[in-house]
FIZANU-685403 format. One record per residue: z, x negated, y negated of N, C-alpha, C in turn; residue number from 0. Coordinates in steps of 0.001 Angstrom, whole numbers, plus 500000, padded with zeros to 6 digits. Layout:
// residues N
PT   n_pz   n_px   n_py  ca_pz  ca_px  ca_py   c_pz   c_px   c_py   k
PT      Z      X      Y      Z      X      Y      Z      X      Y NUM
...
// end
This chain:
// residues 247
PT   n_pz   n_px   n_py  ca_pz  ca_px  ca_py   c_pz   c_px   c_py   k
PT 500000 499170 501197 500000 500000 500000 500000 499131 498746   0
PT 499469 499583 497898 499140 498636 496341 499821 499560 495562   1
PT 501038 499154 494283 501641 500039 493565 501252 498657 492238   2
PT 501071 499207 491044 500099 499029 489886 500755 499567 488914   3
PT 500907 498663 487772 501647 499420 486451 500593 500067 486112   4
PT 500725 501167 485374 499325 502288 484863 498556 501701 484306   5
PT 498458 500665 483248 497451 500004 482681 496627 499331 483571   6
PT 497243 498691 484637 496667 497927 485621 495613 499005 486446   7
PT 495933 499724 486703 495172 500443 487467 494076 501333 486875   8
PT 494466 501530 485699 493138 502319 484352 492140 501108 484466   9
PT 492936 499869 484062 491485 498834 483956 490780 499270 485144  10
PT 491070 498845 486841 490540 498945 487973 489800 499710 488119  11
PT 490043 501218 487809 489651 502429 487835 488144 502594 487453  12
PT 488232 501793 485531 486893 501882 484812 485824 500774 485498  13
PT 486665 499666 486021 485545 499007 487112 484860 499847 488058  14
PT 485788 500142 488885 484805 500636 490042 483888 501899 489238  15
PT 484512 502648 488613 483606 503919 487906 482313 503079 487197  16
PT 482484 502445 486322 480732 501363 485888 480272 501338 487170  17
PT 480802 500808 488260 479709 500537 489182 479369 501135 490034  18
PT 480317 502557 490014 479386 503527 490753 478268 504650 489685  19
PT 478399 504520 488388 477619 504715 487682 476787 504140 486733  20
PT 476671 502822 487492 475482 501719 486864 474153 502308 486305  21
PT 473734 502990 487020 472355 503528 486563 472587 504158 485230  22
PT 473165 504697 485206 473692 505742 483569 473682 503993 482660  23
PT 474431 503822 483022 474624 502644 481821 473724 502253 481495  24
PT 473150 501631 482761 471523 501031 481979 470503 501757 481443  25
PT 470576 502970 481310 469636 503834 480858 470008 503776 479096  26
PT 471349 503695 479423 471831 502984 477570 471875 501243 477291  27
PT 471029 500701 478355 470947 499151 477782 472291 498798 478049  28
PT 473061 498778 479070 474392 498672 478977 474904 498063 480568  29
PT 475252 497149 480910 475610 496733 482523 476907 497300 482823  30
PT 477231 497332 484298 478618 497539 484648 479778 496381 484441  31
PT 480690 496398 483743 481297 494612 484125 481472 494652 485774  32
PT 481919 493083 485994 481713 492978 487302 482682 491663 487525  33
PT 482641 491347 486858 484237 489691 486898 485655 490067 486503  34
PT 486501 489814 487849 487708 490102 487106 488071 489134 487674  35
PT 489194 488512 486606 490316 487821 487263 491901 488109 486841  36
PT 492480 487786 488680 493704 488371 489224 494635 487310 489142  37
PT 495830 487467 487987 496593 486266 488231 498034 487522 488035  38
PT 498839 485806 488882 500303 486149 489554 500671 485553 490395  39
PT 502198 485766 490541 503336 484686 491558 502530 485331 493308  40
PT 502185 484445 494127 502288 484933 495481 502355 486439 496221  41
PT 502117 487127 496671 502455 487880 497450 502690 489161 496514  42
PT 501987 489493 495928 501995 490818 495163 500789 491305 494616  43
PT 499638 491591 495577 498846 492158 495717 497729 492184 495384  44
PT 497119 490431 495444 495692 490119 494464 495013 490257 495478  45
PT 495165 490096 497025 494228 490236 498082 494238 491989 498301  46
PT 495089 492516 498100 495261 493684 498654 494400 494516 497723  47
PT 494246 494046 496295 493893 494556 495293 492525 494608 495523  48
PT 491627 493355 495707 490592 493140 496219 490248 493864 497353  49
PT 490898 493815 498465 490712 494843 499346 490136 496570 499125  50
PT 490969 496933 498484 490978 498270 497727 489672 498276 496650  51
PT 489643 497491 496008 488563 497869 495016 487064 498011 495921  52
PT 486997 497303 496866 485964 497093 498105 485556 498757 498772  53
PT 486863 498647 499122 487362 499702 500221 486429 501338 498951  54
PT 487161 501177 497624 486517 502188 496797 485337 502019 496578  55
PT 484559 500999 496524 482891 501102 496462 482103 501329 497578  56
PT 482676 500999 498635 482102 501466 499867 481254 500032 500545  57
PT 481478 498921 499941 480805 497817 499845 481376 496969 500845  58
PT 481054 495832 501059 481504 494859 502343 482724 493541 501096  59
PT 484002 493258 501587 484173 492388 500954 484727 491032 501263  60
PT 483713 489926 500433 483158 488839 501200 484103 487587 501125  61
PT 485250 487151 501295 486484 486034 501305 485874 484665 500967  62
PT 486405 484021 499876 485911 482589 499988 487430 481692 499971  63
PT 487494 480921 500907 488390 480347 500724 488071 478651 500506  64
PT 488944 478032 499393 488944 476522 499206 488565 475555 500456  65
PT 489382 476100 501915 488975 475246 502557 488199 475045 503391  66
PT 487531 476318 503090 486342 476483 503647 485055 476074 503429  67
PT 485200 475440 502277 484295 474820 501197 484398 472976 500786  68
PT 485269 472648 500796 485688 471438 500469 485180 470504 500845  69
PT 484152 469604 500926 483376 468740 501895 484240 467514 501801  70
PT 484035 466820 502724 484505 465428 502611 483306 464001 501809  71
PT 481814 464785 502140 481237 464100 501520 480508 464708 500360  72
PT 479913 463715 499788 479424 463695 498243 478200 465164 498529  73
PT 478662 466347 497634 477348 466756 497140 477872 468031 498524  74
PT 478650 467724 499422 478888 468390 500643 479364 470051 500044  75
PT 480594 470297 499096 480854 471519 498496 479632 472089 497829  76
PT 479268 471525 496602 478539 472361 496423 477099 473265 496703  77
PT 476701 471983 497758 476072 472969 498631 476476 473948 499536  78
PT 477687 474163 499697 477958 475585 500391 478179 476335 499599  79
PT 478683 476113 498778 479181 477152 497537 477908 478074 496917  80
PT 476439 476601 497154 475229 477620 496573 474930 478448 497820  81
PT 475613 478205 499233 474950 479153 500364 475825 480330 500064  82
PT 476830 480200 499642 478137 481666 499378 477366 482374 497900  83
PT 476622 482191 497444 476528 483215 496381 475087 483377 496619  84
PT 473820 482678 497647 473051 483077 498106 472998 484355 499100  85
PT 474021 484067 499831 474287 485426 500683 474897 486557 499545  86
PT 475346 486131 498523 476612 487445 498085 475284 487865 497025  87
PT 473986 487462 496747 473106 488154 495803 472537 489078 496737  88
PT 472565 489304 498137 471425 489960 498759 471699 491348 499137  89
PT 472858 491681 498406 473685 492693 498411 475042 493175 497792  90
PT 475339 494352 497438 476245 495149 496604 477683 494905 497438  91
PT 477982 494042 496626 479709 493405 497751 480768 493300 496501  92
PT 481563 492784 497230 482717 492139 496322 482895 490684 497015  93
PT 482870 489991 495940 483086 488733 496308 484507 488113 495693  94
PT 485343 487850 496861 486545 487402 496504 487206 486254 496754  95
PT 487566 485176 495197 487914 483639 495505 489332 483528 495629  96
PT 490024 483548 496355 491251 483626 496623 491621 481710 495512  97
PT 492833 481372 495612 493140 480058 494992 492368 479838 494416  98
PT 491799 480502 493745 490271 480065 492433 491274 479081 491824  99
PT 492283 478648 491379 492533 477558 490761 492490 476233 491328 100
PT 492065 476160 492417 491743 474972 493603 490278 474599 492958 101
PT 489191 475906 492774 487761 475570 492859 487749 475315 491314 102
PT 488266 476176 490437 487909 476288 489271 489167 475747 488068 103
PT 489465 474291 488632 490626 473539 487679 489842 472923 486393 104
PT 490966 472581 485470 490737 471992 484189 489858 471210 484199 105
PT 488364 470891 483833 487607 469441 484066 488521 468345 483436 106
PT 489402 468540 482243 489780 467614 481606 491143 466956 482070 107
PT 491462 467139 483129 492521 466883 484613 491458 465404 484686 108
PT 492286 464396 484150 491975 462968 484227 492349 462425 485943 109
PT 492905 463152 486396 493311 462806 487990 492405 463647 488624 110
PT 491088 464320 488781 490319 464402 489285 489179 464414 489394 111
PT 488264 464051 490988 487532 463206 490926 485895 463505 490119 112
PT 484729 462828 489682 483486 463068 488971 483091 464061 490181 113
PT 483468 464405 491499 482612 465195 492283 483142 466400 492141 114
PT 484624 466648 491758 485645 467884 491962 484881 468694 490465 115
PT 484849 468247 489463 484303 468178 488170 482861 468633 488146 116
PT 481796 468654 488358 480725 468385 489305 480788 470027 489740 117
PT 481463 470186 490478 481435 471402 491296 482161 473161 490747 118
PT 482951 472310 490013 483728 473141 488661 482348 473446 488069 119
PT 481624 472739 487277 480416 472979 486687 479195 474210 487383 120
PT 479368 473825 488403 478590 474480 489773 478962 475899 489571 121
PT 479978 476353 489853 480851 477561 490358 480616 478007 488961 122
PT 480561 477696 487953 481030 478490 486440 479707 478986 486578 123
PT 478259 478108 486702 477065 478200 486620 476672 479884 486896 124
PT 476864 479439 488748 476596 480469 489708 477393 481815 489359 125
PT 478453 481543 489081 479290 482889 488345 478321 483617 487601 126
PT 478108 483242 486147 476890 483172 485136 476155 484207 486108 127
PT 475233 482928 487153 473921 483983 487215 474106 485374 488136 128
PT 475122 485441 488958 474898 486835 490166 474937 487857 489129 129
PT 474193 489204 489882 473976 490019 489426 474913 490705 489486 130
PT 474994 492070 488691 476382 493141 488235 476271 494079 489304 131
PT 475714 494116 490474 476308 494588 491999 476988 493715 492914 132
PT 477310 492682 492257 478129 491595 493062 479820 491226 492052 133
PT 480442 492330 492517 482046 492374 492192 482123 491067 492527 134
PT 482738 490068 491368 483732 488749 491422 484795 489159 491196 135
PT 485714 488796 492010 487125 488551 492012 487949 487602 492307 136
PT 488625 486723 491073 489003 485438 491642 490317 485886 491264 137
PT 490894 485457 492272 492817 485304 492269 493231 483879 492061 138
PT 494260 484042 490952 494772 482421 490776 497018 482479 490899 139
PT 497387 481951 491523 498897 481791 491572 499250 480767 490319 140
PT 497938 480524 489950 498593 479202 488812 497731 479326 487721 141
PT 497710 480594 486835 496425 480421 485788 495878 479467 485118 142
PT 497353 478986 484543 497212 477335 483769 496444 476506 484124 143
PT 496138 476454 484915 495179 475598 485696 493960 475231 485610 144
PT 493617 476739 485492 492018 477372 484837 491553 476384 483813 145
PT 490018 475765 484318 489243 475368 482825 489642 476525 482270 146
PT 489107 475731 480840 489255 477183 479669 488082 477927 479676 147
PT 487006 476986 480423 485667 477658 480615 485692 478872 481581 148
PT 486645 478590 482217 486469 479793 483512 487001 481054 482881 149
PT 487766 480680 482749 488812 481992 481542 487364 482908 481113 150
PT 486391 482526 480106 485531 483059 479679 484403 483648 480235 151
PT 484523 483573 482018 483827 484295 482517 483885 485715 482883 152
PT 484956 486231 482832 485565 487277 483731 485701 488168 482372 153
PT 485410 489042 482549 485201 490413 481071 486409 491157 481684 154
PT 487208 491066 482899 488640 491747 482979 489777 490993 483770 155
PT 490790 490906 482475 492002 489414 483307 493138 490331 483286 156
PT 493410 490457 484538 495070 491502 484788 496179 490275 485385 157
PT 497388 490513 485281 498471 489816 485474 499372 491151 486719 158
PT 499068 490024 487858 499758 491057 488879 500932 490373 488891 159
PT 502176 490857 488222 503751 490406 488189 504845 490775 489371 160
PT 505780 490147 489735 506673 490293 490817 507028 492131 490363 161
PT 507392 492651 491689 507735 493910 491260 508815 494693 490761 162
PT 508407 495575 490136 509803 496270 488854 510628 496605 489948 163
PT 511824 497601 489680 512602 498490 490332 511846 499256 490954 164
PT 511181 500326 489971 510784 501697 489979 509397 501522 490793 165
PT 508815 500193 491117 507751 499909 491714 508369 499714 493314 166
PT 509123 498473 493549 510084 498601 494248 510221 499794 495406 167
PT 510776 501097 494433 511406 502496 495098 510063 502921 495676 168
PT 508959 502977 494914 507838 503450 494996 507148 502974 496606 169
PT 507091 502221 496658 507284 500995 497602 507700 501895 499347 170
PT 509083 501712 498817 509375 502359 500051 509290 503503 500487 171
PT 509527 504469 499143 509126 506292 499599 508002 505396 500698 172
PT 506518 505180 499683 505323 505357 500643 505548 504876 502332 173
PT 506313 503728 502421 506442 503248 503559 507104 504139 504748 174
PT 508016 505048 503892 508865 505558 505062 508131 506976 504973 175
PT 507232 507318 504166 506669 508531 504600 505112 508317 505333 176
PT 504532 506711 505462 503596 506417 505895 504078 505950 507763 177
PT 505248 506234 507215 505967 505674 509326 506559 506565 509702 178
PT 507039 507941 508902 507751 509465 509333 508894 508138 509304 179
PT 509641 507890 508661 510666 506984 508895 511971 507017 507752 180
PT 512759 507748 507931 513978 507657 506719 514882 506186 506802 181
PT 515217 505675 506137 516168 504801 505743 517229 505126 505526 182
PT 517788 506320 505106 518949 506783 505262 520061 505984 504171 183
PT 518980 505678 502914 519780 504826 501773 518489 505314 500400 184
PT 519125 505421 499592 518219 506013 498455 517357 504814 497898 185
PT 515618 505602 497569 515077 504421 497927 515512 503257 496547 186
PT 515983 504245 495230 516434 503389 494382 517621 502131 494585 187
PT 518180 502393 495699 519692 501643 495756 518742 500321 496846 188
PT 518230 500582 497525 516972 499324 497918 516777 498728 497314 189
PT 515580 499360 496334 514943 498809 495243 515986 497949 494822 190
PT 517232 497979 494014 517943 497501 492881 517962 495581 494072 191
PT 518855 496316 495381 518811 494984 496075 517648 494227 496729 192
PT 516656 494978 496263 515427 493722 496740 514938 493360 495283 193
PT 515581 493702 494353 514642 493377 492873 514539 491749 492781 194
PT 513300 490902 492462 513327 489777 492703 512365 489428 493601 195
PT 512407 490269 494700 511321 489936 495896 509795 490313 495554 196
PT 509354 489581 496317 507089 490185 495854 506867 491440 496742 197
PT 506238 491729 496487 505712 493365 497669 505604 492696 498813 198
PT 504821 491496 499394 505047 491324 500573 506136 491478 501044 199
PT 507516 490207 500417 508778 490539 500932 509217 491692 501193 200
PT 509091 493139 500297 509564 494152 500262 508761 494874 501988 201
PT 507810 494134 501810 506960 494988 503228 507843 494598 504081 202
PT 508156 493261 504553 508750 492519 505627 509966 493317 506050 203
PT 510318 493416 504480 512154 494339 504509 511974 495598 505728 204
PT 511201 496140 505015 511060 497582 505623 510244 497431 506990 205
PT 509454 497061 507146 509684 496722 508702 510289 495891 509590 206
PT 511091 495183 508988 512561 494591 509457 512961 495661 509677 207
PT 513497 496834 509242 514962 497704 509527 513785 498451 510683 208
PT 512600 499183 510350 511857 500084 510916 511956 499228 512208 209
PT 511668 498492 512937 511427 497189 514260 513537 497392 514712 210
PT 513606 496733 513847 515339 497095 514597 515996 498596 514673 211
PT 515705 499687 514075 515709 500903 514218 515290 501534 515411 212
PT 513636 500577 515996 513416 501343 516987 513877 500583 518482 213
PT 514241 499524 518625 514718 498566 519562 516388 498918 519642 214
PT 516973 499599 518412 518225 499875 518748 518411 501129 519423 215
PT 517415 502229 519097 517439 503523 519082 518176 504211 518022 216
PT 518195 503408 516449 518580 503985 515395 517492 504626 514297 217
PT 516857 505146 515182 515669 505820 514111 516361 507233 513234 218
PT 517214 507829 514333 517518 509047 513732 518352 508819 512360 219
PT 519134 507632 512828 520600 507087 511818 520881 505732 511331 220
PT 519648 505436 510434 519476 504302 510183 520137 503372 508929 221
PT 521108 504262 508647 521968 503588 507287 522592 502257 507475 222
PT 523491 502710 508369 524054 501238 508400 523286 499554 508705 223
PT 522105 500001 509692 520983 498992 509861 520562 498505 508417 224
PT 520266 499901 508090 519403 499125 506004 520588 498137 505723 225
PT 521679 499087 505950 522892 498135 505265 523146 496634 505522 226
PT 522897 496559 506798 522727 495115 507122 521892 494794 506625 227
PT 520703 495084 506739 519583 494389 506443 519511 493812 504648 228
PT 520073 495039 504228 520107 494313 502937 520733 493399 502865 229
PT 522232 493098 503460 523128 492011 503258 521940 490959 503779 230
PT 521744 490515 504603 520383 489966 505618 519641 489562 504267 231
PT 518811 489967 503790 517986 490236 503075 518504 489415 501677 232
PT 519722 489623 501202 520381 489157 499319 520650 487979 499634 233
PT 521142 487341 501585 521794 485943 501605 520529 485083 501643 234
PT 519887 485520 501976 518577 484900 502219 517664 484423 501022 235
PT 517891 485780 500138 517329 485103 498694 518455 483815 498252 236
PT 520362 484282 498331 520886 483114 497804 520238 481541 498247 237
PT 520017 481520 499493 519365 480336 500312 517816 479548 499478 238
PT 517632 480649 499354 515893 480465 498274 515790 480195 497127 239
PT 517546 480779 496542 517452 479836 495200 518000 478619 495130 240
PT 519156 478731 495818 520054 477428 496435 518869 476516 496410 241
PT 518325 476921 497453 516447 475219 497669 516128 474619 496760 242
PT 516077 475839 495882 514621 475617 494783 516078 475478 493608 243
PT 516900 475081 493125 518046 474658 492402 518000 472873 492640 244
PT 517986 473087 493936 518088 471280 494380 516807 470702 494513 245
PT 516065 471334 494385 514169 470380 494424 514226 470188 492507 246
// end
C-alpha cells in the first residue's frame, strides 16, 4: 500500500492524467510531462510509487539498476545504458532508475573518475532525447548528490519523507482490513510507537504480529502480541540509534 501527503499525490495524479490524455494536449501544441524525480530516506515508497504509477497507465515498468550497468571496462556503461533507453523508446513504459544518485552524481566530485563523468554526460543526454510516452522515474536516497544538471531534467521533484503519525495509522487500518486482521490496539496508539520508522518498517511490524498471531492461534485476541511487539519493535529502534550515536 502507498499512503501520500495530498499534494504528493495531486502532482502524481496530473501525471498519469497528461498521459492518458496526450492526444488532447497536443492538439494544443502542448506534451504530457514525463520526468519525475523521487527523493527520500530509504524505504518509503519511491519503488512502490513507481510501481503504481505503471500499474495506473497500464504500461510495463522497466527497472534500471546501477549494477547492472557499471562496466569494469572503458566505454563498457555507457554502452548499455544506450541499449536501456533503446529498448525503453520502442514503447509506452515507465522507466525506473532506482539510486539515480550512483548514475547521475556531481561531475564536479574531483574524486571521480573522466569515465564516471563521461557517462553522467551520457544519461543527462539520453534523458533529453526519449519521447513523452516513456515515464522517467529516478529515485535518489541522497539528492545532494545530484549534478545540478540532472536536477533540471525532471519537470516534477516530490520529496517522499519518513512517515507522519496520521500516515502511520493510515498504514495499518489498510493492512488489517487488507488481511481481515484486527490488532486489537487503536491504530493511532501504533502509529504514535512506530513514529520514526519508514513504511517498510511499519510493513514488517504488522506482519510481525499478523505471522505470530497466526502460529500462536492469537488471531481472535491479538492485543497483548501487538503489545509485545511494540515493546520488540521501540528496543530495537533504541539499538539503531545507540549504532548510529557511536559511528
Amino acid at each position: 500500500m502507498l499512503v501520500l501527503a495530498p499534494e504528493t499525490e495531486a502532482l502524481c495524479r496530473e501525471l498519469i492524467a497528461e498521459q492518458h490524455r496526450s492526444d488532447l494536449l497536443k492538439t494544443y501544441g502542448l506534451s504530457p510531462r514525463h520526468k519525475l524525480l523521487v527523493a527520500g530516506p530509504p524505504g518509503n515508497g519511491k519503488t512502490t510509487l513507481a510501481e503504481a504509477i505503471a500499474y495506473e497507465l497500464a504500461v510495463p515498468l522497466l527497472v534500471v539498476r546501477y549494477e547492472s550497468l557499471i562496466g569494469s571496462f572503458l566505454g563498457e556503461t555507457g554502452s548499455r545504458l544506450q541499449k536501456v533507453f533503446d529498448y525503453a523508446r520502442t514503447q509506452h513504459c515507465v522507466l525506473f532508475f532506482d539510486e539515480f544518485e550512483i548514475l547521475g552524481k556531481e561531475r564536479g566530485d574531483n574524486r571521480e573518475t573522466g569515465e564516471i563523468k563521461r557517462v553522467v554526460g551520457t544519461l543527462l543526454t539520453q534523458i533529453d532525447r526519449l519521447p513523452d510516452y516513456v515515464v522517467t522515474i529516478a529515485a535518489s536516497n541522497h539528492p545532494e548528490l545530484l549534478d545540478r544538471a540532472a536536477w533540471r531534467r525532471f519537470e516534477l521533484r516530490i520529496i517522499l519523507p519518513a512517515p507522519t503519525r496520521s500516515q502511520i495509522a493510515r498504514f495499518v487500518e489498510s493492512f488489517a482490513e487488507r488481511r481481515r486482521f484486527q490488532f486489537n490496539l487503536a491504530s493511532g496508539t501504533i502509529a504514535e510507537k512506530l513514529l520514526g520508522h519508514s513504511f517498510a518498517e511499519v510493513e514488517e511490524f504488522c506482519v510481525d504480529v499478523f505471522r505470530q498471531a497466526i502460529l500462536t492461534g492469537k488471531t481472535d485476541h491479538p492485543h497483548e502480541l501487538t503489545q509485545l511487539k511494540l515493546r520488540q519493535w521501540q528496543n530495537r529502534a533504541t539499538v539503531k540509534a545507540n549504532s548510529e550515536v557511536n559511528e
